[in-house]
Each structure stands twice: as C-alpha cells, then as structure tokens.
N, C-alpha and C positions, 0 to 999 in steps of 0.2 A: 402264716399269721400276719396279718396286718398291721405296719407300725404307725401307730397314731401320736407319736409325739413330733412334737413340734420345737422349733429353732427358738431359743427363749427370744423373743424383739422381733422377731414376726409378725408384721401385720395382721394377720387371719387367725391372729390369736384374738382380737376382739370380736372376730364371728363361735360360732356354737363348730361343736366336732365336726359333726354332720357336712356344715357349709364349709369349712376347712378343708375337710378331703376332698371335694372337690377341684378347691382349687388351687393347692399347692401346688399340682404337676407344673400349667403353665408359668407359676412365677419362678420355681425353679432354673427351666431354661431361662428364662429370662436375667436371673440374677448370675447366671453361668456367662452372657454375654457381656453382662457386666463387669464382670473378673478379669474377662482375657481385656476388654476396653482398660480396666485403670492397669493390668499390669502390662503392658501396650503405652499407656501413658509414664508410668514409673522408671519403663527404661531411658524415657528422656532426659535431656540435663537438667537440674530444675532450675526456674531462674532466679538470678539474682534477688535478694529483698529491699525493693526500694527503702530509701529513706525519707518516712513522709511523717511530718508533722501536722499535727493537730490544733486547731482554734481553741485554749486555754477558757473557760467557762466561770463567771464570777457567780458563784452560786453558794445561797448561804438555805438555814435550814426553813424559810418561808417561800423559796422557789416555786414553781407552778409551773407544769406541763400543760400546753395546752393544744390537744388533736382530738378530730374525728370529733366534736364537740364538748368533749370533757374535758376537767380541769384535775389534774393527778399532781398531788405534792412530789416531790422530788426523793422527800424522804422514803414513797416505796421502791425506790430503786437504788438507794442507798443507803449510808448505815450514817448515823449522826458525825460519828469520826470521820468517815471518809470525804464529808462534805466540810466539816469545820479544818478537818488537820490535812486531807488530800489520801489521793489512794497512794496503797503500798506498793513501792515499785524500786527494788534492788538498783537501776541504771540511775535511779536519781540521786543527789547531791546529800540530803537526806535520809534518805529511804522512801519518801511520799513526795507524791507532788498533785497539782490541784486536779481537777476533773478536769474532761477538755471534751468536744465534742463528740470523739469516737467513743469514749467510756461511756456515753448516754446514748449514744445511737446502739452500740448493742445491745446496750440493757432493754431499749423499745424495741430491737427488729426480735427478742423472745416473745413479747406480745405483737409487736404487729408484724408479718413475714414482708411486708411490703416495703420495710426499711432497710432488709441484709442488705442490699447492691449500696456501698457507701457512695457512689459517684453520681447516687438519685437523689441524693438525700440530704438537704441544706438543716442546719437546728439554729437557729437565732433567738440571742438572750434579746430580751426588751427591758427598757429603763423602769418600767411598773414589776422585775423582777420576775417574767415570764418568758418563757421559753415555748416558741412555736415551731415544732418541726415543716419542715415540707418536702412532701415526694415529689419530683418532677422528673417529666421524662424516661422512667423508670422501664424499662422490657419486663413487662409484663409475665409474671409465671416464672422467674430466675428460682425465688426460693418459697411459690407459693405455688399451691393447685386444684383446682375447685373440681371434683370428678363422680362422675356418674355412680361410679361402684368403686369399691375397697378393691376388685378384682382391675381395673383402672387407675387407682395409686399406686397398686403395687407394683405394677409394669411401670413406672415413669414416678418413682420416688421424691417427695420432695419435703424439704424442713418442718413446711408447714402445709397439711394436707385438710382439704377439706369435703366431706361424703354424706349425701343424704341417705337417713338411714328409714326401714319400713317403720318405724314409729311415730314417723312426720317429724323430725327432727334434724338439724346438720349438726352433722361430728365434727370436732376439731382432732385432727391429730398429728402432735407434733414429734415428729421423728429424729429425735438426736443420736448421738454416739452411742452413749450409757445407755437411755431407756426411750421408749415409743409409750407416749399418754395420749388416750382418746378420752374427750369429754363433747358435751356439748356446746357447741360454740354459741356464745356469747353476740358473735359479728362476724363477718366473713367480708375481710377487707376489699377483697376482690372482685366483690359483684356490686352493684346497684341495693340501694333501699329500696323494697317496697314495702306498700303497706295495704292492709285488710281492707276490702270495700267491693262495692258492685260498681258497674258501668252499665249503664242500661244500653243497649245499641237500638234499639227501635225508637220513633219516636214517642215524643210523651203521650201515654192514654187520656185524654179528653178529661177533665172532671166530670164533666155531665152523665159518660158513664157511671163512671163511680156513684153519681146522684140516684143515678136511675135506677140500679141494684140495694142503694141504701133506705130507698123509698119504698119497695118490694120485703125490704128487711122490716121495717118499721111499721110495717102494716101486719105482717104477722109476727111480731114480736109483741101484741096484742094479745092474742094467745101464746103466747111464751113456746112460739114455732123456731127452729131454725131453718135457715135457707138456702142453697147452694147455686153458685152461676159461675161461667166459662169465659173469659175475656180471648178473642182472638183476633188475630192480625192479618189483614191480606194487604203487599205491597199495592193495591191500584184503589180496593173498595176502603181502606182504612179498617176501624176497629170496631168490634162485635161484640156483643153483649149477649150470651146465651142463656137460658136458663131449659136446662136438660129437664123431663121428668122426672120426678124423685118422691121419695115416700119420706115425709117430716114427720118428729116430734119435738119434746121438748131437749133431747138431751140427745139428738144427732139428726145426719140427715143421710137417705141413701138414694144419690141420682141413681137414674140406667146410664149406660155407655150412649155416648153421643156418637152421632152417625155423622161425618163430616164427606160433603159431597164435594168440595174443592179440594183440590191437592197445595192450594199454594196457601192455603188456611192454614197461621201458625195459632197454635195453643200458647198464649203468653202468662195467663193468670189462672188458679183457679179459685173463688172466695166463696167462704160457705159466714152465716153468722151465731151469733151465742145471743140472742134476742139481749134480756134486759143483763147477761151475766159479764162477767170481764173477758176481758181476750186473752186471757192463759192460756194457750194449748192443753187441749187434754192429751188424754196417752191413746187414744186411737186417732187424733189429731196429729201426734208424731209418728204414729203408726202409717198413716198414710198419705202424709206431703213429701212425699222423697223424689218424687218426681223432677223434672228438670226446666218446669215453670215456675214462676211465681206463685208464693201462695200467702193471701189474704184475709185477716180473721175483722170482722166488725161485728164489737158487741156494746153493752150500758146504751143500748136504743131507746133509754126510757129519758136517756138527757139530751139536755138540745144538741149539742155536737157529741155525737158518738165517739167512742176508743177505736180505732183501726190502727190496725198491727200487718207486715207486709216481711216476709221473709223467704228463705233458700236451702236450699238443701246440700252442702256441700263439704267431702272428707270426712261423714259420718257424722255430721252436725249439722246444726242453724245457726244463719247470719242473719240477722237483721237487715233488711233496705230502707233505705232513706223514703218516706215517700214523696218529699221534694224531686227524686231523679227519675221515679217511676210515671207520676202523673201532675198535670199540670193542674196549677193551681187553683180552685174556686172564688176567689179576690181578684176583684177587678185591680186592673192599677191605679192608684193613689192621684187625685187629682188635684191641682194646684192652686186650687179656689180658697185654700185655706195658710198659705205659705207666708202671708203677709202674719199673721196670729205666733208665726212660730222659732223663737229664736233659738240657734243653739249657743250652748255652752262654752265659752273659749276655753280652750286648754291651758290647764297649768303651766 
C-alpha cells in the first residue's frame, strides 16, 4: 500500500496528491543532506553573541514608512503602546524601552525578504517624520529566491520563496519555523518591473498602405461588403499589401490560402473590415486571430475617419496595440508658419 501522507510544512503540500508523489522522493535525499550539514555544523562551538546596539527611533503614532514607492503608517507594524510607551523588554530599566532600528527592520524583512541581512540595510528617520529604508549592497538570494518550480525551492530552501505557477500567476511563499504560507504575490522584490505592452521590431508599415486597404474597404462598404488583405514584410522589397481571393458578404468574409512564392516573405498583419458596423470582434473574429501576426479590424466606413482596432494574440487572450508603434503616421509634420499666432500658457 502506498503511503500518501505527507510531513505537515512540506512544501508539496501546495501541489495536488498526484504531483506530490512525484516528487517527494528527490527532496527527501535532499533534506537528508541537510541533516548531516547542520548536525556537522552543531558540533561546533557556537560563537560568542556580540554586543551590538541599535540606532534608538524617535517615532510617534503619525510615522510613515516610506519603500518601493508606498507610504505605510508605522502603526501596521506596531501596536499604539509599543510606539507611545516602547516595546517590552525584561533587560530594560523599566521593562520597555523605545523602538530602535532593528525592531523595524524585522518587522519589514517579514514583508520584504530583501531586508533579513541587517548589515544591507540602513532605516533613516527624516525631520518631516518619515522613515526611508535602504538596501545597499546586499548578496543577493541570502534569504530570498525566485525559482522555476516548487521542485527548485524545495532543493535550496529559503524565508522567502517565490514560484510561477500554471495559472499565470507568482506564488509567494514564506517558509518560517511554525508554519509554510503560499499566496499570491503581490511583488517579487527580487526581479525587475515589467510592464504589459508590445514592441514592434520591424519597421513602421507606411500609412499609405493602411490608405490603400481602407479605400478598397470603403468602396465596398457601399454594399455593406466586408473585406480581407495580408500585410507582408520582406527585409530588401519593404512592405506589401495583399488582398488574397475571397468570397464576401455582409457579415464575413472567406479568403483562399495565399501561395507565398518568397521565402523571406514575413506575414506581419492580417485586416479584414466591418463595412459601416463598429469594430467589436465578433466570436468567429476570436475564433480565428490566434495567429502570431498582427490582426487589424476597420469599420464605421460611413464616417470620415474610420474606427481601426489593432491587436494579438497572447496566453489565451488579446492585447490591444498601440497603432502609434505599428504604423506610421498619416500627418505631415506641423509647420512653423503659424508659431508667431501662438502663445503658451506659463505655468503656475
């Protein structure tokens, strides 16, 4: 019989059974080499506990944290008494004594792992009663770790783990004595921002294409036709304009397969239009841009400038593209014949 229980704080308890038994066997040795390393290290002498004191913090209950761009009152990382009367501390004179550096630098490296190493990590009060931490210098990955798989944390343990999981999401999970919490992270100190968007790498498609397809649109958008064409790229001839055979109506349109006789012919766009209707996608519209070009909808052809709509296909959705980054503009540049007529505004 198979035993299927599991170590209560086990990692691989946030995976399903299934994936679990997989892969307990490796982290077991794994955590076996760990055993003999800290009782290996435990027979050593321990050393002595320095005597290090702490930067005393003049902080009342309008304090302000201020990292990673946000502004956190003081109050969530302590309690009104602790801040007005001092934390409780049996060695002191009283029993409390005030906050001091190290007591706020814990309380952040539970939210941010990139603070545990105290010898990275400067907190400075300011006269406007803010408090700006800063990490400098810091080795990188001491008590933090960004990893591929749960089967990758688990081999190489750390405070604060972080794991992309198949639901498009990154895990946070932080691994203490008591208990192991996985949630969604919020922020992952440890990488780079990025943010959602396209980069077009080719360069810009000409507007005059664009014109030339929208002229083709607008003439059978008379008959409330739609129309489909092929935008392609070759690095020497520049950009192409296709329009495949196809059979129109009013409410789709079906090219043939286009027969491409160059090889270095890229497919960059494909636009079809909605004569006089809006550019909504329809659902055989989502049904069939999944491709890994651009795809283009132009419709309301009955108004002087048309609706054009330009997006992608990507992680089982659509992104919108800028059409600023995709084609170049139809406006000449702005001439200076009129600069004397025109003054601006001074600033407040």
């Amino acid at each position: 019989m198979t035993d299927n229980t599991f170590v209560q704080g086990d990692l691989f308890g946030f995976l399903s059974p299934e994936e679990q038994t997989t892969l307990t066997t490796n982290t077991a040795e794994n955590d076996k080499r760990k055993q003999r390393k800290n009782q290996l290290s435990s027979n050593k002498s321990a050393p002595k506990k320095a005597n290090t004191t702490f930067e005393t913090l003049e902080v009342n209950l309008e304090t302000r944290i201020k990292y990673d761009g946000e502004l956190t009152p003081i109050t969530q990382y302590f309690s009104n008494d602790e801040i007005e009367q001092g934390i409780e501390d049996p060695e002191a004179k009283d029993g409390r004594r005030p906050i001091n550096t190290e007591d706020l630098r814990l309380k952040l490296a539970e939210e941010y792992g990139e603070m545990s190493d105290r010898d990275y990590v400067t907190l400075t009060l300011f006269p406007n009663n803010l408090i700006i931490p800063q990490v400098h210098g810091r080795k990188r990955g001491a008590s933090t770790g960004v990893f591929t798989s749960l089967k990758e944390a688990a081999a190489d343990r750390k405070y604060n783990m972080y794991v992309p999981s198949a639901d498009g999401y990154v895990y946070h999970i932080r691994d203490g004595e008591v208990y192991s919490v996985c949630t969604k992270a919020t922020s992952v100190p440890v990488c780079d921002q990025l943010h959602e968007g396209i980069q077009f790498k080719l360069p810009p498609i000409p507007y005059v294409i664009l014109e030339e397809f929208i002229s083709l649109c607008r003439e059978y958008s008379k008959d409330h036709l739609e129309i489909y064409g092929e935008i392609y790229f070759h690095h020497v001839k520049g950009y192409h304009l296709s329009i495949p055979h196809q059979v129109v109506s009013s409410e789709n349109v079906v090219p043939e397969k286009t027969e491409i006789d160059d090889a270095q012919m890229i497919k960059v766009m494909e636009l079809h239009s909605h004569h006089t209707l809006e550019i909504t996608p329809s659902e055989q519209d989502d049904n069939s841009e999944i491709g890994r070009c651009l795809y283009t909808i132009i419709g309301r052809l009955d108004c002087f400038f048309p609706k054009i709509s330009c997006r992608v296909f990507v992680d089982g959705r659509y992104q919108s593209v800028d059409l600023n980054k995709v084609f170049t503009s139809p406006f000449p540049p702005a001439t200076k014949a009129y600069d004397y007529r025109i003054q601006k505004e001074s600033a407040l």
